[in-house]
N, CA, C and O of each residue as an XYZ file, in Angstrom:
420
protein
N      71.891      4.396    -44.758
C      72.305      3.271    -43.947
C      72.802      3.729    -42.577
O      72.756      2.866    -41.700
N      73.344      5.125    -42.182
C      73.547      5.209    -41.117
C      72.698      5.118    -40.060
O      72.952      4.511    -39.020
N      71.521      5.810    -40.344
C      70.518      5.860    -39.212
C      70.118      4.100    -38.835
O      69.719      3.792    -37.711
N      70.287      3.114    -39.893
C      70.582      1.858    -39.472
C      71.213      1.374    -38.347
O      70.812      0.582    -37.494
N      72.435      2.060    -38.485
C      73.475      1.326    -37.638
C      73.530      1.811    -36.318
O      74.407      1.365    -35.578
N      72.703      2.686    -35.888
C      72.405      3.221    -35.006
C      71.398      2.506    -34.473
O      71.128      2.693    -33.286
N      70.809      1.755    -35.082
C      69.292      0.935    -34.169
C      69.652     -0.105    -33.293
O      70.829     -0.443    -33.414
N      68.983     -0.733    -32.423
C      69.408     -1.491    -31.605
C      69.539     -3.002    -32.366
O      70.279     -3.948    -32.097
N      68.531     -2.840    -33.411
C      68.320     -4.655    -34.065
C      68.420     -4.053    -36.209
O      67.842     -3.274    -36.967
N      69.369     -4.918    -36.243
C      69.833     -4.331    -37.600
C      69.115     -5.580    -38.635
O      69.209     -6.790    -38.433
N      68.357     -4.888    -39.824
C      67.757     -6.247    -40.217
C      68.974     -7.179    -41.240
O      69.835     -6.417    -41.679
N      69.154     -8.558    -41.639
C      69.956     -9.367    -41.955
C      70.449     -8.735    -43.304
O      71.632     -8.980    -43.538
N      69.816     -7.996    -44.218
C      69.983     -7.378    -45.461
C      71.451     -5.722    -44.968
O      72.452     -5.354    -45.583
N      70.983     -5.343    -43.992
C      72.069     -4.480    -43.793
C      73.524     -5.344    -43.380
O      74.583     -5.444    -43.999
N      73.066     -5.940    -42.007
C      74.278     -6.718    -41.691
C      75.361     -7.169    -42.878
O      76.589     -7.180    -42.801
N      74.710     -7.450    -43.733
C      75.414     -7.777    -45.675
C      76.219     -6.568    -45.778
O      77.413     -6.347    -45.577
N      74.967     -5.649    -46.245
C      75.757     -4.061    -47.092
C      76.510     -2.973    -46.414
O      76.981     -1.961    -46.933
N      76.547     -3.365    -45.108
C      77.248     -2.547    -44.307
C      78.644     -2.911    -44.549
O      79.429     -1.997    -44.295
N      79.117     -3.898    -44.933
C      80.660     -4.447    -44.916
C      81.683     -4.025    -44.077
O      82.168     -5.059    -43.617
N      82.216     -3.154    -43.674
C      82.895     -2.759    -42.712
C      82.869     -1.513    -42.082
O      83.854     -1.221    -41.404
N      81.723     -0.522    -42.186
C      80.868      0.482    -41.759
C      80.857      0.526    -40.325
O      80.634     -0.556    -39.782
N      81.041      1.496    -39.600
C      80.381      1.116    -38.119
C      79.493      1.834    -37.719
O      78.786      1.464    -36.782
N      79.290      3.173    -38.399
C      78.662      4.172    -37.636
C      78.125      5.011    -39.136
O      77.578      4.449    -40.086
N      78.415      6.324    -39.045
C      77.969      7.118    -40.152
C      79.079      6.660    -41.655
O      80.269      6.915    -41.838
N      77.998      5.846    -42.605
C      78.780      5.167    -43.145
C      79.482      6.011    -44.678
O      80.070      5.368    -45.547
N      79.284      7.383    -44.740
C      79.735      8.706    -45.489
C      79.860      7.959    -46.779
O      80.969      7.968    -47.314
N      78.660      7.172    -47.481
C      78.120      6.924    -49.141
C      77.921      8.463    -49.700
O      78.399      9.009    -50.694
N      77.038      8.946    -48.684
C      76.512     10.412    -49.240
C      77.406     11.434    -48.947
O      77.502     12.409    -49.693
N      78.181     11.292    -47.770
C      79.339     12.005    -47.649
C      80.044     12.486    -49.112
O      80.103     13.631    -49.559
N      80.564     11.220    -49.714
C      81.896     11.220    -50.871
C      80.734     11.092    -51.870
O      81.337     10.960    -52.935
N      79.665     11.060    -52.097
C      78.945     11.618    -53.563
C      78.433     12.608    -53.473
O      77.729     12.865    -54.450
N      78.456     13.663    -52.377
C      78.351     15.334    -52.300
C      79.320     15.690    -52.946
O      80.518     15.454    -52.790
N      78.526     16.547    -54.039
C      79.523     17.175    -54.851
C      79.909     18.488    -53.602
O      81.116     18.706    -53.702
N      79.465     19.131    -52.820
C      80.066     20.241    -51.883
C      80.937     19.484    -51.206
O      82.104     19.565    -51.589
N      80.694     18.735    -50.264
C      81.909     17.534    -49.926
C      83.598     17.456    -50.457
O      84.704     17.525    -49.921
N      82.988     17.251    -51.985
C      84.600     17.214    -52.430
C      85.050     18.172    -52.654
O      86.278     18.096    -52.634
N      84.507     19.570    -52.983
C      84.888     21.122    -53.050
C      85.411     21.607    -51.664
O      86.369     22.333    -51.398
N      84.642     21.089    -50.984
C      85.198     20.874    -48.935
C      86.757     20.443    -48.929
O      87.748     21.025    -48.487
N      86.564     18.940    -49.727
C      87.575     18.263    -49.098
C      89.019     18.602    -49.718
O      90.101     18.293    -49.220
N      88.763     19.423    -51.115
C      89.989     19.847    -51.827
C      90.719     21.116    -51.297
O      91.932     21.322    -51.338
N      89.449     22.180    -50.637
C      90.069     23.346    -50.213
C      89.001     23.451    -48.913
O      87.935     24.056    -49.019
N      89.432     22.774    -47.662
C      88.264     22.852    -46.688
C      87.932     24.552    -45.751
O      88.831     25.358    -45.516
N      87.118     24.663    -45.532
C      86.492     25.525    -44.824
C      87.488     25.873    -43.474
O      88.162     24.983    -42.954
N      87.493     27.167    -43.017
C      88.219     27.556    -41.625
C      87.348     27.185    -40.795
O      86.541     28.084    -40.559
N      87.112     25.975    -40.095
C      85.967     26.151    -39.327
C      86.912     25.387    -37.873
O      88.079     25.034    -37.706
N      85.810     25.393    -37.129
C      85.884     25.184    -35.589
C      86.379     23.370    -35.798
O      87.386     22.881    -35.285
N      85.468     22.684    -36.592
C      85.290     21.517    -37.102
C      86.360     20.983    -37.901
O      86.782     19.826    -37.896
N      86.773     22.022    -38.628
C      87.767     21.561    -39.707
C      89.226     21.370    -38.715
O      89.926     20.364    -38.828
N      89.494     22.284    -37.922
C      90.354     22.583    -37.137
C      91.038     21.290    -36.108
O      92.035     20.600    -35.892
N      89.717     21.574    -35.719
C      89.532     19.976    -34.744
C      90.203     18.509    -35.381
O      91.082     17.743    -34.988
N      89.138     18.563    -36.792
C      90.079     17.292    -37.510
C      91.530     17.848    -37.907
O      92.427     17.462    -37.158
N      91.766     18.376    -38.568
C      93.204     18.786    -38.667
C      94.252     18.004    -37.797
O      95.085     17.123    -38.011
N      93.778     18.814    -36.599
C      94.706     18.419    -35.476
C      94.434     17.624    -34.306
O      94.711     17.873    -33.133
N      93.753     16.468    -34.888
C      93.721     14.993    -34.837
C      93.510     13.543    -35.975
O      93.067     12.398    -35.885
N      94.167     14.472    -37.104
C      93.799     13.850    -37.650
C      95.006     12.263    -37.828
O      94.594     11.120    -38.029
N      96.333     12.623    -37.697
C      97.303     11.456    -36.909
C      96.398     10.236    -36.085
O      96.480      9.032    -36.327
N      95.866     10.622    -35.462
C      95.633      9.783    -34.144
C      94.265      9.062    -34.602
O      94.016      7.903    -34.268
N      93.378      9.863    -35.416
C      92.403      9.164    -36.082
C      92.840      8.420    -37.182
O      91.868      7.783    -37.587
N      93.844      8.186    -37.874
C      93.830      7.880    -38.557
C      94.753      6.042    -38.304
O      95.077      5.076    -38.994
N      94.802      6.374    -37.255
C      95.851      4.729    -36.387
C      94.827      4.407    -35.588
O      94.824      3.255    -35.156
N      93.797      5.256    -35.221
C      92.605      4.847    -34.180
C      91.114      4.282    -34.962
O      90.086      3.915    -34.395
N      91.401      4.358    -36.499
C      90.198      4.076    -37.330
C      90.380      2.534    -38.069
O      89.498      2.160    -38.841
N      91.461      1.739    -37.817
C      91.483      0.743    -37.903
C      90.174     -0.309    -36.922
O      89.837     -0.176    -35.746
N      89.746     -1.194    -37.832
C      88.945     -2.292    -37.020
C      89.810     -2.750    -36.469
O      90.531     -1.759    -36.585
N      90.596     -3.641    -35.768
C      91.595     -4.767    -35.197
C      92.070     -3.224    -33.638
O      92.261     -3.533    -32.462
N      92.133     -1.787    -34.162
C      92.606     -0.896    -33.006
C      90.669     -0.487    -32.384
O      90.516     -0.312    -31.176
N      89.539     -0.398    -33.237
C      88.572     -0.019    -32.636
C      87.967     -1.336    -31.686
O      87.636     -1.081    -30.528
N      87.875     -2.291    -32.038
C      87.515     -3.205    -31.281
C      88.169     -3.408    -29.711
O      87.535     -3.772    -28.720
N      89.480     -3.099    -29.771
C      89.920     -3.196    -27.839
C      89.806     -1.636    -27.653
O      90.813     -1.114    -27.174
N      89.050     -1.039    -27.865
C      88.431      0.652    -27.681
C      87.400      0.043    -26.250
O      86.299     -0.426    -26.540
N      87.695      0.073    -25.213
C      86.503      0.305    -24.046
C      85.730      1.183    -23.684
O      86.075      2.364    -23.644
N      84.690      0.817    -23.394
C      83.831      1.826    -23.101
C      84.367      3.536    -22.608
O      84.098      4.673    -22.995
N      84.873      3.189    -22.004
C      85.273      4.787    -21.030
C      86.101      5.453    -22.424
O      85.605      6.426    -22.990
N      87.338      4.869    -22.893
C      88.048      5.325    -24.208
C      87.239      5.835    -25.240
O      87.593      6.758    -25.974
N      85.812      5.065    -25.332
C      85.553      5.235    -26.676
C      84.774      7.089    -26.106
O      84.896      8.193    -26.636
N      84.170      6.730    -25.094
C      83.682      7.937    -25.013
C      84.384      9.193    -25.057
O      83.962     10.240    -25.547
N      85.850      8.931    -24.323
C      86.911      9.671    -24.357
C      87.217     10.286    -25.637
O      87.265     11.492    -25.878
N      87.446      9.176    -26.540
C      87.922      9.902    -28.019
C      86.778      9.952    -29.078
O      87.041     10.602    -30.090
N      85.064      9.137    -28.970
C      84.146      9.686    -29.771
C      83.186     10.806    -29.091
O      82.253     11.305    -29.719
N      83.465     11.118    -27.898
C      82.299     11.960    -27.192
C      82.116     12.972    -28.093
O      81.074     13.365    -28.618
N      83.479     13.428    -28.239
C      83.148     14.652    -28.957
C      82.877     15.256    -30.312
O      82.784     16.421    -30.699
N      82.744     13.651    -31.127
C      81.748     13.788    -32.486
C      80.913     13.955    -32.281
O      80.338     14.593    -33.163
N      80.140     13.641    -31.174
C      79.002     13.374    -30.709
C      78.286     12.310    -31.803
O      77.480     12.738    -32.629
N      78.493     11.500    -31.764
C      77.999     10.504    -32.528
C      76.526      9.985    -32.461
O      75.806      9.680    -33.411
N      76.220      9.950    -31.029
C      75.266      9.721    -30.543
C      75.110      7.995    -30.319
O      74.089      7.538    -29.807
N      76.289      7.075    -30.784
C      75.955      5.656    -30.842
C      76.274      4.850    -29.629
O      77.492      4.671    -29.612
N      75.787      4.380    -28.775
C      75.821      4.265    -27.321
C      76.703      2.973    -27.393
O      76.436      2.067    -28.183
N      77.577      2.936    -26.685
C      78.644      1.818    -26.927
C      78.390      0.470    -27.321
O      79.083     -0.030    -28.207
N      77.487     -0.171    -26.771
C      77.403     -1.390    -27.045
C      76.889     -1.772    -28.497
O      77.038     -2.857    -29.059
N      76.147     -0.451    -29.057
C      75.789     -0.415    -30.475
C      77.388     -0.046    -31.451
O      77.576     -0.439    -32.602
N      77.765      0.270    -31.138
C      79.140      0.763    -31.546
C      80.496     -1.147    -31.515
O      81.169     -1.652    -32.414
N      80.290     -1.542    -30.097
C      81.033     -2.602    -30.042
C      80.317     -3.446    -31.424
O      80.984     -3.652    -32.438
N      78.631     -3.965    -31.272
C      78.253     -4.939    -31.944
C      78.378     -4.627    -33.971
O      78.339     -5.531    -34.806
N      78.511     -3.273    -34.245
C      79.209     -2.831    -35.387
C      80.597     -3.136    -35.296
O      81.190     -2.706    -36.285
N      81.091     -3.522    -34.754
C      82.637     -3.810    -34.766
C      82.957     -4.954    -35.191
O      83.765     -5.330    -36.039
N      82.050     -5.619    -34.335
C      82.048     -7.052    -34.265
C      81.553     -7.182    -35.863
O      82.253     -7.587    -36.790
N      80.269     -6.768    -35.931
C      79.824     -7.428    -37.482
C      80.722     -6.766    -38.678
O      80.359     -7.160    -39.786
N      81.521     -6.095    -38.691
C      82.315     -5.380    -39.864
C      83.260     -6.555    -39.933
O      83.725     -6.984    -40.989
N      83.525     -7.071    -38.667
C      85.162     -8.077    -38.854
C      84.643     -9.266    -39.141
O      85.099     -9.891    -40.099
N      83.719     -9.729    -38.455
C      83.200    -10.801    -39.667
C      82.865    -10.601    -40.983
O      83.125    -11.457    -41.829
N      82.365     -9.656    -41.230
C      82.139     -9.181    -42.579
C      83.414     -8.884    -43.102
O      83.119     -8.347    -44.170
N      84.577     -8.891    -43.031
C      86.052     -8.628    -43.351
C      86.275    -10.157    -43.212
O      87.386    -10.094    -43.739
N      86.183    -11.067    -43.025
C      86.665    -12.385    -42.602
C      86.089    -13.243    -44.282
O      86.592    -14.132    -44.969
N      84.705    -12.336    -44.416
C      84.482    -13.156    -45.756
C      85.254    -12.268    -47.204
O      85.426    -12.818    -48.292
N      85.533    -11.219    -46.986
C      86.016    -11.196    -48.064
C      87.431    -11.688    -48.717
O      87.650    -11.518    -49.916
């Protein structure tokens, strides 16, 4: 589903199963069994590091209701360097459809 949410026109069946997803929606993430061997005793890496020591600020910045007033220039500011690759306005219109999709449940 991620490479989905990355397209410019999402078909009506995702818009559903995405539920509050915006970007890389990590299904396969958390059913990698290496993943959770990662996530119990993680790796010294460049990557790991990085999250570590942001992981505070991501974690008050990963709210929908705080990503949605994220502007353009910000978002690039604080996602540039996932490199995500999701060009903002694809990023805003996932925002948008997660909180409606939060509105029905």
């Amino acid at each position: 589903m991620s490479n989905l949410l990355a397209e410019e026109s999402l078909p009506k069946e995702i818009v559903t199963a995405m539920e509050n997803r915006i970007g890389d929606c990590e299904i396969c993430q958390n059913a990698c069994p290496w993943n959770k061997r990662h996530l119990e005793n993680p790796l010294n890496t460049k990557m790991t590091n990085f999250f570590q020591n942001k992981i505070n600020k991501f974690r008050e910045m990963f709210y929908l209701q705080n990503l949605c007033k994220l502007s353009e220039i910000n978002y690039k500011a604080d996602f540039g360097s996932l490199n995500t690759k999701i060009p903002y306005h694809i990023f805003k219109r996932n925002i948008d459809l997660a909180l409606e999709n939060a509105k029905r449940v």
